[in-house]
N, C-alpha and C positions, 0 to 999 in steps of 0.2 A: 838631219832631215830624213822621214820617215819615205825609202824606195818608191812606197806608190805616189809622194806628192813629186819626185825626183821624175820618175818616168808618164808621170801626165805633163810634166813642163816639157819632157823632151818629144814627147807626141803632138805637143799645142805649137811649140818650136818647128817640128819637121810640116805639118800643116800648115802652117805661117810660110815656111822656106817656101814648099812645093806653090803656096799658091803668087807668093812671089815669082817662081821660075814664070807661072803664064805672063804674068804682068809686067815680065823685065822683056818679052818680043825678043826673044834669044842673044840677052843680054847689051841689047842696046840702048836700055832703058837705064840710066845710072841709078835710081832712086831705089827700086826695085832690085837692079842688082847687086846691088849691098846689102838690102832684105835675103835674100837669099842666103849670103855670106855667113849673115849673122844667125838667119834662124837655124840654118845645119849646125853651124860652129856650137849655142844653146842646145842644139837636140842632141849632138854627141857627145856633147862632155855633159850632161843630166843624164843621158844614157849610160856612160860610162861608169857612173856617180852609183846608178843602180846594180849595174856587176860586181859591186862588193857586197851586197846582199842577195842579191840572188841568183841562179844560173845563168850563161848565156840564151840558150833556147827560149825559155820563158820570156825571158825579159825581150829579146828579138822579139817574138811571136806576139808578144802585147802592143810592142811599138808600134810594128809594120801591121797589125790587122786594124787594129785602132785609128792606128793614121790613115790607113787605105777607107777605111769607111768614113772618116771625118773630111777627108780630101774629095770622097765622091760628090759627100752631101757639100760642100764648098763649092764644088765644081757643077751641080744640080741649082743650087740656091742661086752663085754669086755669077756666075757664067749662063745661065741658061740651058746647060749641058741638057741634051738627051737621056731617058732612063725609060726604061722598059721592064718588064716582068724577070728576063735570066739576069739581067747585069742586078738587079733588085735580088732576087735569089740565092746567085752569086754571094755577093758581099753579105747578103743575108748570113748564109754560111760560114763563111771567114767568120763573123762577129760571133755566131756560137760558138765556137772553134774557139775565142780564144775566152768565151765563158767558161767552156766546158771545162779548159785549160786549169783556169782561176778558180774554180770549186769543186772540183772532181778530184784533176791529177795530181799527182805526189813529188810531179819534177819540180814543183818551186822550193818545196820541202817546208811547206808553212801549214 
């Protein structure tokens, strides 16, 4: 399986975990907290999957900015969260960042 379907399943896994973690009320919630279990356990070993093809940094930097922005808008959309103009900014940045990453830099080596 080709790295990048490899580390979107492991990004779509850590979003799924993370939003398990609210829904499991600090793990008193059994249903949820098995959600959790499984979607890290899925997000590290796809992650893992993908450090045979490409470096650690990239691959980190794609997961974590990718999830952080996918995790916001979850937490925006399915929560009700708060968002303002810097946390918008913010995360705006990180997601160039790991554009810039994916079609500029030479550390993936592709």
């Amino acid at each position: 399986m080709h790295w990048s379907v490899l580390l979107a399943i492991a990004v779509c896994s850590e979003v799924f975990g993370s939003t398990m973690i609210k829904l499991s009320h600090g793990f008193t919630k059994p249903l949820p907290s098995v959600g959790v279990a499984v979607g890290f356990a899925v997000a590290f070993y796809c992650l893992s999957l993908t450090l045979k093809s490409i470096p650690l940094g990239m691959a980190y930097a794609i997961w974590s900015g990718v999830g952080l922005v996918l995790t916001a808008i979850v937490g925006v959309v399915v929560f009700g969260e708060k968002v303002d103009f810097w946390g918008m900014a913010s995360i705006g940045l990180i997601l160039a960042g790991v554009i810039m990453m994916n079609t500029l830099s030479k550390m993936g080596g592709h």
